[in-house]
Structures are given as structure tokens and as C-alpha cells.
C-alpha positions as CSV (number, residue, x, y, z in Angstrom):
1,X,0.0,0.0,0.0
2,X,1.1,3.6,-0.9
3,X,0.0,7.1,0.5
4,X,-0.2,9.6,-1.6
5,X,-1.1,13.3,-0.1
6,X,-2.9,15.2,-2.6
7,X,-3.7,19.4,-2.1
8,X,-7.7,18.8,-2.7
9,X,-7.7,23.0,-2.8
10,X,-5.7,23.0,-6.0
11,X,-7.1,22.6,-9.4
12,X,-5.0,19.6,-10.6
13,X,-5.5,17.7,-6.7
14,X,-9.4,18.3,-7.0
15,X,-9.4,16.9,-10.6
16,X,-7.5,14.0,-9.7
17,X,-9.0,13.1,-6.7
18,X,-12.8,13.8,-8.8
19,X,-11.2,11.1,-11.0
20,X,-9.8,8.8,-8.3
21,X,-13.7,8.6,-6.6
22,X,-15.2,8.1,-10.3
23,X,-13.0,5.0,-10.6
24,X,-13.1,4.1,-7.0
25,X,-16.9,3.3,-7.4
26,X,-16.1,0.2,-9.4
27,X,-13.3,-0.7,-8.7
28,X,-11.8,-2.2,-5.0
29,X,-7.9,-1.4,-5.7
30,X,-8.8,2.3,-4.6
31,X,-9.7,2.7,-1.3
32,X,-10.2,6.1,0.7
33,X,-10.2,5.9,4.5
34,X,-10.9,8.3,7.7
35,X,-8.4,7.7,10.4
36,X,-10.9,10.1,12.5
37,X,-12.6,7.2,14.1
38,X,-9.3,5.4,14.9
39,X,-7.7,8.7,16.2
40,X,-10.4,9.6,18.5
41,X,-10.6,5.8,19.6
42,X,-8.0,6.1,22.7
43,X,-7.0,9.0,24.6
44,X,-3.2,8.9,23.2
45,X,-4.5,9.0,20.0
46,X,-6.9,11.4,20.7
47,X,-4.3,13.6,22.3
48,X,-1.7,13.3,19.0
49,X,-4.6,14.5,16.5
50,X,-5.4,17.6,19.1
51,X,-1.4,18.4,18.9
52,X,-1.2,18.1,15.1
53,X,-4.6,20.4,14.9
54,X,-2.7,22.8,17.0
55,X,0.5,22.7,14.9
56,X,-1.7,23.5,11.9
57,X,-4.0,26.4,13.7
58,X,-0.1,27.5,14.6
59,X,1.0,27.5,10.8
60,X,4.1,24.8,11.8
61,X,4.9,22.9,8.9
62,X,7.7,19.6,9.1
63,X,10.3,20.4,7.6
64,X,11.3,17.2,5.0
């Protein structure tokens, strides 16, 4: 399995992920998940998903 992060605010990312749902409808080698559920599950979990909110809210970005 790959990940692939994909800007949905830009015009190529929303076209591509428009065409990744069409073909995802028939088609069970495309899947698109919410980690919400799993990240809200425990309190660790819960507690990572508040930090990275807060990193965002704070305009930190990682450095790669």
C-alpha cells in the first residue's frame, strides 16, 4: 500500500481526486479511508490529533 497526499484546494488535486472517486466506485484497488474514528478511539490517540490540529492552527509545517 502507498500514500499519496494530494492538495484537494488546488485545481489539478481536485481533478485528480474527482477522477480517483469516479474510478473508485467500481473498482476495489482504490480505497479512501478516515483515520478520524481510529484517532479519537484512545486517549493517546486522541491527544496526538489535538497536537497536530494545533501545529496546523499555529501555521508549523515539518520540515522534509
Amino acid at each position: 500500500m502507498t500514500t499519496i497526499q494530494i492538495n484537494e484546494k488546488s485545481k489539478i488535486g481536485k481533478n485528480i481526486l474527482e477522477m480517483l472517486k469516479a474510478l473508485a466506485k467500481n473498482d476495489d484497488s482504490i480505497r479512501f479511508l478516515d483515520e478520524t474514528e481510529f484517532l479519537l478511539s484512545s486517549k493517546d490517540n486522541k491527544a496526538v490529533l489535538l497536537h497536530g490540529i494545533d501545529q496546523v492552527k499555529k501555521g508549523y509545517r515539518e520540515k522534509r
